[in-house]
N, C-alpha and C positions, 0 to 999 in steps of 0.2 A: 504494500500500500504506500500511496502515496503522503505528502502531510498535508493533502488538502482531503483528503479521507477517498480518493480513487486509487485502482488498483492500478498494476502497471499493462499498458498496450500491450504486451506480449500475452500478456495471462487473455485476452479476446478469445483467441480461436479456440481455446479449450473451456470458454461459457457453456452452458446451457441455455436456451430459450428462456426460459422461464428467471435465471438469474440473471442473464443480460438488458429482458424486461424490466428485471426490477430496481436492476442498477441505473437504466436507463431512467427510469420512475424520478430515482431521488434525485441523480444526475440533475432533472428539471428542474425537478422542486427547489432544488439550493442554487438554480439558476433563477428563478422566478422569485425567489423568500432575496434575492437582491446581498447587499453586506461585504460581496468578495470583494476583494484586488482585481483593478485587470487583466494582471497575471493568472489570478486564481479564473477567471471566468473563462477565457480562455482556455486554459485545461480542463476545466468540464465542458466546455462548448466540443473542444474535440473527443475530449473522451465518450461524449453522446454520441457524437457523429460514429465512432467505433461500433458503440454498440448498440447504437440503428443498423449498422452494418450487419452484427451478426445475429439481430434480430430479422433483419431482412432476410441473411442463407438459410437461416431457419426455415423461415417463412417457406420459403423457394424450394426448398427441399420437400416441405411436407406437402407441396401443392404438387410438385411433379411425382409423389410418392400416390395418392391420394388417386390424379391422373391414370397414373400406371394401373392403380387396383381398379379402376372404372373400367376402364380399355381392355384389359387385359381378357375378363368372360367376353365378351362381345368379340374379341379377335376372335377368341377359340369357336364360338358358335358361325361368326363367317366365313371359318376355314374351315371347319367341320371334327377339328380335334375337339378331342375331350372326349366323345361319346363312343356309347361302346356298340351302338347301332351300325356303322357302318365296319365294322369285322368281321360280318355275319355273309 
């Protein structure tokens, strides 16, 4: 951590959605609640922008994931796999 109470840019890609959310959260919040340096605003201004970032791959991920499970039965019944009617 940092002594503005962020962790460091490197620790990003090893968040989870839900911690990067929430880091994202207070990130705001102590942007908005006003008080810092503009030194200090500045590093949570990027530090947000990070993890928007890896709220975003998140995001992108479960949508292409989500995609894949939709598509996927619908390939197999246009292609005709999966069933065990046509080995007869």
């Amino acid at each position: 951590m940092t002594d503005d109470g962020t962790t460091t840019a490197g620790a990003a890609g090893t968040l989870g959605y839900e911690q990067a959310r929430d880091e994202l959260i207070e990130v705001v919040r102590r942007l908005e609640a006003g008080g810092t340096t503009l030194e200090e605003s500045l590093a949570l201004w990027e530090r947000g922008e990070e993890l928007a970032k890896v709220c975003r791959h998140w995001l992108e991920g479960a949508r292409a994931r989500l995609d894949a499970a939709l598509a996927g039965p619908a390939d197999l019944q246009e292609s005709g796999g999966g069933t065990t009617a046509d080995n007869g």
